[in-house]
N, C-alpha and C positions, 0 to 999 in steps of 0.2 A: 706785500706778500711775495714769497721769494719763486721764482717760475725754476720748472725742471729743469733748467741749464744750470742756476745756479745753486742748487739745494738739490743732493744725488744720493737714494740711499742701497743699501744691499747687505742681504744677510751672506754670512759664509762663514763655513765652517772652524775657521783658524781661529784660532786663540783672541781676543783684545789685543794683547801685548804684543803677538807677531802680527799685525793688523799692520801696527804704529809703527813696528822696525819694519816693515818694506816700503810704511810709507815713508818714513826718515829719510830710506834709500833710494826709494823711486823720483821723487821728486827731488832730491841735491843733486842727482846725477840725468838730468836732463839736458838737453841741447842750452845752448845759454842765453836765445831768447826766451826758454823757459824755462828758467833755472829758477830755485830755490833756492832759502835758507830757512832753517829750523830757526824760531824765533823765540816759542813757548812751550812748553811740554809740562805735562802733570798726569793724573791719574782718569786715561781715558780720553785724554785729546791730545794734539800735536798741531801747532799752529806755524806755518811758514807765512814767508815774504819773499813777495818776486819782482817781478820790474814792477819799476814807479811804485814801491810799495802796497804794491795789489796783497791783500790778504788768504791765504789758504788754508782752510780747517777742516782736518778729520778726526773725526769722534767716533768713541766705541761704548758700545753697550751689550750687556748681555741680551741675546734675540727671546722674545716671548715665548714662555716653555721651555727655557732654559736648553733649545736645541742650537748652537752657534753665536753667532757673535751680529750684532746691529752696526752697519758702518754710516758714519754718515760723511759724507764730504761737498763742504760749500764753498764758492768763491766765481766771483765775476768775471774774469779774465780766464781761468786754469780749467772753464770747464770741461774742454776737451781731454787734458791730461786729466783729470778727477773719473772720467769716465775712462781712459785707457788704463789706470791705476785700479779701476776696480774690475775691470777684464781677466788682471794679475792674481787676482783673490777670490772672483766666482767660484762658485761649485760646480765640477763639470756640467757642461750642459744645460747652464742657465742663460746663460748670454747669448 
């Protein structure tokens, strides 16, 4: 079972699709012990890889009641960037 460090979610208002371009963006342009690289990308997710091949996945969904967007971001190593990347994306006032 995956613990709150490395399974992160949060609703906010942006789009899906600008969800996934700031996380494109957020994570290739990090310091370069925690850099990325986009690996996989499809309809609703975006999958990186960082040092030592550590995995990073963020997933979008439409939020229940059709108000926002469902983000989800998991991975072992990045959890700390996974939570500063969704600080980027709250809705005022939430964090």
């Amino acid at each position: 079972m995956p613990t709150l460090r490395t399974l992160q979610e949060i609703t906010t208002t942006l789009s899906g699709d600008e969800v996934l371009s700031r996380a494109k963006s957020f994570f290739s342009n990090r310091p370069s012990l925690y850099s990325t690289f986009l690996d996989k990308e499809g309809p609703g997710f975006a999958s990186f890889r960082g040092q030592g091949g550590e995995e990073l996945i963020v997933a979008v969904t439409p939020a229940e009641g059709g108000n926002g967007t469902r983000v989800t971001g998991s991975s072992y190593l990045f959890d700390m960037q996974v939570a500063r990347f969704f600080t980027t994306i709250a809705p005022e006032g939430t964090l």
